[in-house]
VEXPA-560401 format. One record per residue (C-alpha): residue in three letters; chain; z, y, x; residue number from 0. Coordinates in steps of 0.001 Angstrom, whole numbers. Layout:
<recs>
{rec ala, A, {Z, Y, X}, NUM}
...
</recs>
This chain:
<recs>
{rec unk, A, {-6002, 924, 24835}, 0}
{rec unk, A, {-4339, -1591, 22267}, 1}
{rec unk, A, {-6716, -4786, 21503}, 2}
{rec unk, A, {-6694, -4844, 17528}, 3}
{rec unk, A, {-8571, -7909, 15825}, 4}
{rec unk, A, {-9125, -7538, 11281}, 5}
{rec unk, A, {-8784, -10476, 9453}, 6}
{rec unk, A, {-10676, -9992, 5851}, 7}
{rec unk, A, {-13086, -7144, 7368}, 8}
{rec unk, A, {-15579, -7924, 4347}, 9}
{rec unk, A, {-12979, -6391, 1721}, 10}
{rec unk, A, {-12368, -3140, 384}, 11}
{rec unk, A, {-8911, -2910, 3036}, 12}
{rec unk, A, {-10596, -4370, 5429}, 13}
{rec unk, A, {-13192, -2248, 5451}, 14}
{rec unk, A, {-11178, 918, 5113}, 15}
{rec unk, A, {-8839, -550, 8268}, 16}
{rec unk, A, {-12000, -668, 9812}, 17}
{rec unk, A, {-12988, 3193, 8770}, 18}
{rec unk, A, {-9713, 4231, 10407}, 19}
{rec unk, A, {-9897, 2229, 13541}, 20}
{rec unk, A, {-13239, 3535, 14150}, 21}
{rec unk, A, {-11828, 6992, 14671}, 22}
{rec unk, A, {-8776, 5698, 16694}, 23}
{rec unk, A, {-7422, 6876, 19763}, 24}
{rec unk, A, {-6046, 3974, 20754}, 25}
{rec unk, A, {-6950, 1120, 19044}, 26}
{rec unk, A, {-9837, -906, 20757}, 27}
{rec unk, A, {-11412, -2709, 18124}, 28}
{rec unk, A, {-11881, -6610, 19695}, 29}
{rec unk, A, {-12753, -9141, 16434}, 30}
{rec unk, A, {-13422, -8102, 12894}, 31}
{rec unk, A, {-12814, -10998, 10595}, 32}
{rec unk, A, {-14486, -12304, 7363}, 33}
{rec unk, A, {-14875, -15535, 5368}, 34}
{rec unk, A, {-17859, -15740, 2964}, 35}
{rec unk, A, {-20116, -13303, 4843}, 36}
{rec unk, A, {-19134, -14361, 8175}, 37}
{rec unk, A, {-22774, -14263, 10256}, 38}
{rec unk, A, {-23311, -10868, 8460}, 39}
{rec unk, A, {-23633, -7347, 10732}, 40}
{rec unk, A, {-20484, -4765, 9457}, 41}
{rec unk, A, {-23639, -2273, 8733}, 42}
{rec unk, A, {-24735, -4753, 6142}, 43}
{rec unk, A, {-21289, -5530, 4357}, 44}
{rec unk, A, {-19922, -1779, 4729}, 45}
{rec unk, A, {-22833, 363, 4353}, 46}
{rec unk, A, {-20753, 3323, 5384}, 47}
{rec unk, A, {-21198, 1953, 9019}, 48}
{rec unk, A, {-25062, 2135, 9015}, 49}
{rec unk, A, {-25716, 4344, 12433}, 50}
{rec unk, A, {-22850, 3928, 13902}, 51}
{rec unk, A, {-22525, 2064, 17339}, 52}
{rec unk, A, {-20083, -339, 14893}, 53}
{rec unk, A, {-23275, -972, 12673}, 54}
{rec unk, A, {-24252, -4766, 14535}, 55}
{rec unk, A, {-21177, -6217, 14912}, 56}
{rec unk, A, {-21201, -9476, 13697}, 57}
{rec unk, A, {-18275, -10637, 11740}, 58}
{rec unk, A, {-16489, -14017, 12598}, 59}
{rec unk, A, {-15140, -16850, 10711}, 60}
{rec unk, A, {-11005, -15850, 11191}, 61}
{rec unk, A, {-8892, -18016, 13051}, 62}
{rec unk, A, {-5537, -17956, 15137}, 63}
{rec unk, A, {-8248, -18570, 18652}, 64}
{rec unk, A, {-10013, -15827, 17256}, 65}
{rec unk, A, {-7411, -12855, 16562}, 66}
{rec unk, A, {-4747, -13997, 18697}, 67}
{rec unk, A, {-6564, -12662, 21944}, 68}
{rec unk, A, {-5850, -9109, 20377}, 69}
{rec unk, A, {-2644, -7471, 21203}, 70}
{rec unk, A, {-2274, -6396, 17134}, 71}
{rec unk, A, {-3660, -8040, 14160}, 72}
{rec unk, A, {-4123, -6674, 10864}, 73}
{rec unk, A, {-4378, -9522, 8300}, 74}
{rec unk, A, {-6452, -8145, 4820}, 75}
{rec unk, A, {-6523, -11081, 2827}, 76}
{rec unk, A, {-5827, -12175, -25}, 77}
{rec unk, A, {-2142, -13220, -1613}, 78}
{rec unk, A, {-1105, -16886, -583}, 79}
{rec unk, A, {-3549, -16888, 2295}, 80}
{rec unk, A, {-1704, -14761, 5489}, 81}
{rec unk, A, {1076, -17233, 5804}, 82}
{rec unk, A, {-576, -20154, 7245}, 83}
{rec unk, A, {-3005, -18058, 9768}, 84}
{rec unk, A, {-206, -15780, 10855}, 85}
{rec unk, A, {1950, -19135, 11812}, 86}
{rec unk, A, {-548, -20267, 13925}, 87}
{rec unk, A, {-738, -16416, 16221}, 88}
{rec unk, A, {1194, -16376, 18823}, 89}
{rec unk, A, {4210, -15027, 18853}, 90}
{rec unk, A, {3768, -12086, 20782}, 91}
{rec unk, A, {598, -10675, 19316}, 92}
{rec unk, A, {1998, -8096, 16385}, 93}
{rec unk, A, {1054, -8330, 13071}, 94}
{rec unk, A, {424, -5755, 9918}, 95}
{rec unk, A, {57, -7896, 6847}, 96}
{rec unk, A, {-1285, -6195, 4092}, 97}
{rec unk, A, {-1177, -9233, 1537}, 98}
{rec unk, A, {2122, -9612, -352}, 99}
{rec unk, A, {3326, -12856, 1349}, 100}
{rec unk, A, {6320, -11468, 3335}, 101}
{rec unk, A, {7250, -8745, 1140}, 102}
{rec unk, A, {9472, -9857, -1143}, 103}
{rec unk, A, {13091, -11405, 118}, 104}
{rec unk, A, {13335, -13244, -3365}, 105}
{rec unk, A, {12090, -16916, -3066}, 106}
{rec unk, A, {12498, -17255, -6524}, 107}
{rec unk, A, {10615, -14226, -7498}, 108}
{rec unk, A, {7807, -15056, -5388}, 109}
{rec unk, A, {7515, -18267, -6539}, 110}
{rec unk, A, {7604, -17159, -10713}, 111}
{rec unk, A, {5023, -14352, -10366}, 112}
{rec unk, A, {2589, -15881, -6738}, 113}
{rec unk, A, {3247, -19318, -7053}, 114}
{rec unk, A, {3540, -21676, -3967}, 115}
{rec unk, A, {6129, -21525, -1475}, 116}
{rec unk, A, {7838, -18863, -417}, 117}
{rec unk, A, {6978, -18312, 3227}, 118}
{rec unk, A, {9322, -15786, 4134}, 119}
{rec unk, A, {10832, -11983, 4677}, 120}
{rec unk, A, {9379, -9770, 7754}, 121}
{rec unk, A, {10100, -5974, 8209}, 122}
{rec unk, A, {8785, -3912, 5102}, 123}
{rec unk, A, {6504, -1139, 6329}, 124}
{rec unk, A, {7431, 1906, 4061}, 125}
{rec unk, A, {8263, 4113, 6926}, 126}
{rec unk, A, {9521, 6941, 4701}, 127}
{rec unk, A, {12402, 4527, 2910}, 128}
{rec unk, A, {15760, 5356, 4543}, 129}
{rec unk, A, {16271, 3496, 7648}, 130}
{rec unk, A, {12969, 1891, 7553}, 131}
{rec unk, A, {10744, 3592, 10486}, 132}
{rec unk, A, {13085, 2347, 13280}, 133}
{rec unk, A, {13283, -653, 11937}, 134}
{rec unk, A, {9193, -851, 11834}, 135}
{rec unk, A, {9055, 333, 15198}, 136}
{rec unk, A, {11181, -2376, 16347}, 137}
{rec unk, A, {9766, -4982, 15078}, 138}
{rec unk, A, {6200, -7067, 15775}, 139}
{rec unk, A, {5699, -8446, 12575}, 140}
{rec unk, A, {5469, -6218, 9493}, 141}
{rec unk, A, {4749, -6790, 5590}, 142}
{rec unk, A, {2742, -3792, 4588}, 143}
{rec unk, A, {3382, -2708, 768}, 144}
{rec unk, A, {1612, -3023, -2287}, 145}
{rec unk, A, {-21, 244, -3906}, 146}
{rec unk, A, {2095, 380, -6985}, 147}
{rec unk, A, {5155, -392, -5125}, 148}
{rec unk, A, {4214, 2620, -2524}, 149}
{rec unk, A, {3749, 5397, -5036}, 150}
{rec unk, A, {6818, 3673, -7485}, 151}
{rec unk, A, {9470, 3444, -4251}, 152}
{rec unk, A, {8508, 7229, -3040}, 153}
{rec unk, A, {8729, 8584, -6312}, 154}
{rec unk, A, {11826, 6842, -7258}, 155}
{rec unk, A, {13736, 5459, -4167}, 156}
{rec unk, A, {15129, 9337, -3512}, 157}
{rec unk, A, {16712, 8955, -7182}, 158}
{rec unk, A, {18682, 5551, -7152}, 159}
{rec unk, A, {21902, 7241, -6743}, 160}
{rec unk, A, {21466, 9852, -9964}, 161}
{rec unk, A, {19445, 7336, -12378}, 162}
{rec unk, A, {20033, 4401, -14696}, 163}
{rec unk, A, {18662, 1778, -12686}, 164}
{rec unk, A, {18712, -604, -15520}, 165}
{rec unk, A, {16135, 1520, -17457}, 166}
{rec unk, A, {13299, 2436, -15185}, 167}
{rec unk, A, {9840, 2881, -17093}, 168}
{rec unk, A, {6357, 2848, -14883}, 169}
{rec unk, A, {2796, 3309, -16677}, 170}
{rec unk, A, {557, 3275, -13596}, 171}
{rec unk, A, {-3355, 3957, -13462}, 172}
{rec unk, A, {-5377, 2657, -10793}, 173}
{rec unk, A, {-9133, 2526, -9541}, 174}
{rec unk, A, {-11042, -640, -9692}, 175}
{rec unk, A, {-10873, -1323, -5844}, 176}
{rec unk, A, {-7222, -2448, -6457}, 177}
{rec unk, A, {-8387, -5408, -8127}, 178}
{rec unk, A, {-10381, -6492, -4510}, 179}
{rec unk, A, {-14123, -7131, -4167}, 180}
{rec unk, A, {-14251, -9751, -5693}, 181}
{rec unk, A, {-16804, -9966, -8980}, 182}
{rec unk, A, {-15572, -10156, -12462}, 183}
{rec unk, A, {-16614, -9362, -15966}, 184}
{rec unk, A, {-13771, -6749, -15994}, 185}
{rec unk, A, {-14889, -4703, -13094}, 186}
{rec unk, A, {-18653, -4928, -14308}, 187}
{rec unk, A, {-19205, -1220, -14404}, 188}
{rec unk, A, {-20872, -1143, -17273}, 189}
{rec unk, A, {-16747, -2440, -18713}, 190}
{rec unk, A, {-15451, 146, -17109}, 191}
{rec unk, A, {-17492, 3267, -17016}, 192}
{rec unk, A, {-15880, 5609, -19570}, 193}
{rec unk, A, {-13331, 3142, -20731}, 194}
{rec unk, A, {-9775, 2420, -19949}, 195}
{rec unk, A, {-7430, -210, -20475}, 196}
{rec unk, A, {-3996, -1752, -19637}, 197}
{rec unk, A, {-3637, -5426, -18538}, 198}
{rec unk, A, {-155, -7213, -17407}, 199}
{rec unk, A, {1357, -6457, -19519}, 200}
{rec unk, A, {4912, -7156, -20299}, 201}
{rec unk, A, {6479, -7593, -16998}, 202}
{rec unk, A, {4018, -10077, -15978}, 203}
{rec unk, A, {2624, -8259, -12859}, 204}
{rec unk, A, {3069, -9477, -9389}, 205}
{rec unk, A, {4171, -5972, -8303}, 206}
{rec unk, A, {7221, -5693, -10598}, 207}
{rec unk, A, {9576, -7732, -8450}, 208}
{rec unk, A, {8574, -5471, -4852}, 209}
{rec unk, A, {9270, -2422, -6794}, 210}
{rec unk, A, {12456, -3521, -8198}, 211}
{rec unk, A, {13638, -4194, -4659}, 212}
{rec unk, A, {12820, -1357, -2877}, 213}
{rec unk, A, {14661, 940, -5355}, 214}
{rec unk, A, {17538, -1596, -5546}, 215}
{rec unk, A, {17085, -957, -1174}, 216}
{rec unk, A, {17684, 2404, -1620}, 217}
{rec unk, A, {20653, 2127, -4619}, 218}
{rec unk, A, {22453, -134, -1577}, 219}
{rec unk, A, {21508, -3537, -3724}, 220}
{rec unk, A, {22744, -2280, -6789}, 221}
{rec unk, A, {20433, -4215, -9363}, 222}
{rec unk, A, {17289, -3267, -10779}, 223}
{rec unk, A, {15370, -3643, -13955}, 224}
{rec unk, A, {11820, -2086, -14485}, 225}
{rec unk, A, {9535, -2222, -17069}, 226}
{rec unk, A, {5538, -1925, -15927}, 227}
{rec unk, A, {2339, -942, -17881}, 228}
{rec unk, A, {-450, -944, -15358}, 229}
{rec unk, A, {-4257, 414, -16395}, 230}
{rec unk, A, {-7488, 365, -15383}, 231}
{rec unk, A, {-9164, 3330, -14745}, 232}
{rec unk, A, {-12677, 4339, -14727}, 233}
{rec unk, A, {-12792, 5502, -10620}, 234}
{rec unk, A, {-13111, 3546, -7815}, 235}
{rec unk, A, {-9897, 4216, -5720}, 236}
{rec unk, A, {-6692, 5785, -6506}, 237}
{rec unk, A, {-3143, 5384, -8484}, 238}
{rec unk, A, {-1533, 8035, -10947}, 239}
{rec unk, A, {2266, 6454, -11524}, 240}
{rec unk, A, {4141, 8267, -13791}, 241}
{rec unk, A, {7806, 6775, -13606}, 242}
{rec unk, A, {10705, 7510, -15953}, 243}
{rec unk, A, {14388, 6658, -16292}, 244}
{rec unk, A, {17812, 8312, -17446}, 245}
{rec unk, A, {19446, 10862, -15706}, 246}
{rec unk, A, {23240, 10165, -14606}, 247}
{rec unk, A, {25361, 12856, -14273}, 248}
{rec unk, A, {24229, 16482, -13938}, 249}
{rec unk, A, {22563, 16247, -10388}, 250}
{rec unk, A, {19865, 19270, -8889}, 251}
{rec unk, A, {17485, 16098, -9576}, 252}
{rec unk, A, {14416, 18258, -7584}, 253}
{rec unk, A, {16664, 18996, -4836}, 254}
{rec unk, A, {17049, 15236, -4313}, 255}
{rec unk, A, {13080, 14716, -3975}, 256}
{rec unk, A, {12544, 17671, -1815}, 257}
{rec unk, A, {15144, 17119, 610}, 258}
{rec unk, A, {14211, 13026, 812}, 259}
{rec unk, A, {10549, 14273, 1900}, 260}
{rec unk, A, {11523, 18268, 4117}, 261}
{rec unk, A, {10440, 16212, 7316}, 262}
{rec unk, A, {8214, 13752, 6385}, 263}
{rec unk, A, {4188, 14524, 7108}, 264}
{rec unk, A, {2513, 11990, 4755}, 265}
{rec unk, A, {4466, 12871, 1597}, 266}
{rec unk, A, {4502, 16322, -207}, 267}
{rec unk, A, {6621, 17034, -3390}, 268}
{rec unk, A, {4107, 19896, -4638}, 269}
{rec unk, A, {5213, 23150, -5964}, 270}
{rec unk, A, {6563, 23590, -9612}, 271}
{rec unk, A, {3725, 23492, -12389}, 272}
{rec unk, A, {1080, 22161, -10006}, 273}
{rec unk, A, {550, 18143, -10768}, 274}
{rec unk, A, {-1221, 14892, -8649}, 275}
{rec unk, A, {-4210, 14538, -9087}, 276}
{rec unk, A, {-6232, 11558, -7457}, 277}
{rec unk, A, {-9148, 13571, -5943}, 278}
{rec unk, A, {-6484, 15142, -3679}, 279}
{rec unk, A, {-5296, 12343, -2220}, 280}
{rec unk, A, {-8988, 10483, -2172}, 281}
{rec unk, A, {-9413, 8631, 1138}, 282}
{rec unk, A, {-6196, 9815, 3460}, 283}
{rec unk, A, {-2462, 8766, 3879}, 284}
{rec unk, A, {-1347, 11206, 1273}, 285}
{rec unk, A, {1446, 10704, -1273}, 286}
{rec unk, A, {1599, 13889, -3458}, 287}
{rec unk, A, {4634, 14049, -6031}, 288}
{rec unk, A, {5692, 16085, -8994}, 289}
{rec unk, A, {8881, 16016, -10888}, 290}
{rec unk, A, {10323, 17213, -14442}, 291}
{rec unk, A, {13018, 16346, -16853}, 292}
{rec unk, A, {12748, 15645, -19870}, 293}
{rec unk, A, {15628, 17012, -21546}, 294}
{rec unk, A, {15015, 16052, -25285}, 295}
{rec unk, A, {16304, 12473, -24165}, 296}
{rec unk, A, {17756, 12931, -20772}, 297}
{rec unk, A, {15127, 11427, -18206}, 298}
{rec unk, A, {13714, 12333, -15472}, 299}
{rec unk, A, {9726, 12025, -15247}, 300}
{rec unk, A, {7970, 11857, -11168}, 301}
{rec unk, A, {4856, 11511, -10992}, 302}
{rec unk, A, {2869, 10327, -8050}, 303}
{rec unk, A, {-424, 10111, -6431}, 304}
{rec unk, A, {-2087, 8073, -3766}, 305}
{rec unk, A, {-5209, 6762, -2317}, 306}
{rec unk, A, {-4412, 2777, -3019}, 307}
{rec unk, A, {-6759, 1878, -126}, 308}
{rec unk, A, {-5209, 4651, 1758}, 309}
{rec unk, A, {-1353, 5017, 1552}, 310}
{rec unk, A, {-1584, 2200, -1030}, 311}
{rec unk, A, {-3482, -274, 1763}, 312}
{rec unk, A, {-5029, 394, 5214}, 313}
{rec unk, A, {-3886, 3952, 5879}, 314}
{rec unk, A, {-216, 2575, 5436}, 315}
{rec unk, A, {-1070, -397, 7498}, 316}
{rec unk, A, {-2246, 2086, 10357}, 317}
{rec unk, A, {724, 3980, 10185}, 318}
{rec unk, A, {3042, 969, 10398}, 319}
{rec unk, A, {697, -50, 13546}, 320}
{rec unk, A, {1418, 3529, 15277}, 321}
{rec unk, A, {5211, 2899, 15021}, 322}
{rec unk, A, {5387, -150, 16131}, 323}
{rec unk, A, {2519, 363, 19285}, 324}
{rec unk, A, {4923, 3853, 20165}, 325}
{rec unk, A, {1681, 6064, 19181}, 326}
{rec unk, A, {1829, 9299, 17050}, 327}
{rec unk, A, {2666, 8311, 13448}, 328}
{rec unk, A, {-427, 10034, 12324}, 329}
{rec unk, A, {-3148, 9095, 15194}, 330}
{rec unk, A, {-6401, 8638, 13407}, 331}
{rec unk, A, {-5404, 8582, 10362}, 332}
{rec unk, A, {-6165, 11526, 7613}, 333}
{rec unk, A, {-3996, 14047, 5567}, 334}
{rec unk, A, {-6096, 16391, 3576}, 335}
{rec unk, A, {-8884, 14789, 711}, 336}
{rec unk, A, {-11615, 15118, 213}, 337}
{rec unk, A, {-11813, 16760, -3289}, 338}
{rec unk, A, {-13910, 17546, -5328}, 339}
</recs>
């Protein structure tokens, strides 16, 4: 068995890392990892454990005495905060970090849209990207991707060669657990319950820079320039990103996003006329995609759907820790939802 210690085990991640650990093969669960409620049973901060022989365990203040005397560590916290813990692990004990702190390569961009200093570019965990699963299973320390940038870079990164990458268009729609646990007037339910509403707007959200560089990745650094809208939706977990650009050339455009994903388990371009839909992706690993052109003004339109705490979050983070551990990709981890 692998020792694996969660740092932020009180948060909506955290507790769905813990969900899928729970039901893994080979993950022995040694330190679970909170700030605030620290002192509290996991039974009492994730209800969902009530009954379970997980129920009692008491989470611990996180520190590098604490997690380092796992074999993995999965780091949930919030942006800014991974760098300085993750420094002080030892450098043998892997790491899955699923705040955005190592993800971009950009100092610059980091700085304008985080703030603070940079602290540095480790392996990005998209294992479907080209190239990227043997780099993830070769290395110990990986930066797990946001949610928008996971559904954006699958939908898209197949494309770069055949688009205008100076013209990309994302309006994405996500549940209220992408905004963390956190309380705020804006997540009150009673603000959100049969309302939605866009906020970020104008190319102010952090996400804008990871997704411009994963499809600039995949275009071989050719530069990128993406325009996002994302909105609130009224449901609790899930994103719907509907992503647009112009076509270049006269390429089988569908061909292109079935052949990127023939092999791959986690991601399914669905059959013609049938769209994603949220519920069928609710609480698994599961990217579904859907494509069309538009050919009134020449773009192409993919749409896709995933679980942001699953593909979008933990479930990705899981998957990263399989490759890079040598275990089956998909080892407690879950491909069918749970609709309706």
């Amino acid at each position: 068995m692998t020792s694996v210690a969660v740092a932020g085990a009180s948060g909506y991640a955290g507790g769905e890392l813990l969900r899928y650990l729970a039901q893994h093969p080979h993950f022995d669960l040694v330190a679970a990892c909170a700030a605030g409620r620290a002192g509290e049973t996991l039974g009492a901060v994730h209800p969902g454990f009530a009954g379970t022989a997980w129920a009692g365990l008491i989470l611990e203040q996180a520190s590098a005495q604490v997690l380092g005397d796992a074999d993995l560590v999965f780091l949930a916290l919030p942006h800014g905060e991974s760098a300085a813990l993750a420094e002080a692990i030892p450098a043998g004990t892997r790491i899955v970090d699923l705040g955005a702190d190592f993800r971009l390569e950009d100092a610059g961009a980091w700085e304008r849209f985080y703030g603070g200093k940079h602290a540095g570019t480790w392996t990005y965990g998209l294992p479907e990207l080209p190239g990227a699963r043997s780099a993830i299973t070769g290395a110990d320390r990986i930066a797990n991707p946001g949610c928008y940038p996971t559904a954006v870079a699958l939908a898209l990164a197949p494309l770069a060669s055949v688009i205008d990458l100076t013209d990309i268009v994302v309006v994405a729609a996500s549940g209220t657990t992408g905004a963390g646990r956190k309380a705020s007037d804006s997540l009150l339910a009673s603000n959100v319950m049969g309302s939605m509403s866009a906020y970020k707007v104008g190319g102010v959200h952090q996400h804008t820079p990871e997704m411009e560089q994963c499809i600039s990745r995949a275009a071989g650094g050719d530069p990128v320039h993406l325009s996002f809208t994302p909105l609130l939706a009224p449901m609790p977990r899930g994103i719907v990103a509907t992503c647009t650009a112009p076509i270049v050339g006269s390429p089988d455009i569908r061909a292109l996003l079935v052949e990127a994903y023939r092999n791959e388990p986690f991601v399914t371009v669905l059959p013609p006329g049938q769209w994603p839909q949220t519920s069928a992706v609710f609480g698994t690993i599961a990217a579904h995609l859907q494509i069309a052109v538009d050919e009134h003004v020449g773009r192409v339109i993919v749409v896709a759907a995933i679980d942001n705490l699953g593909k979008g979050a933990a479930g990705q983070a899981i998957q990263n820790a399989n490759l890079m551990c040598g275990f089956d990709e998909g080892a407690g981890l879950d491909a069918i939802g749970v609709a309706p």
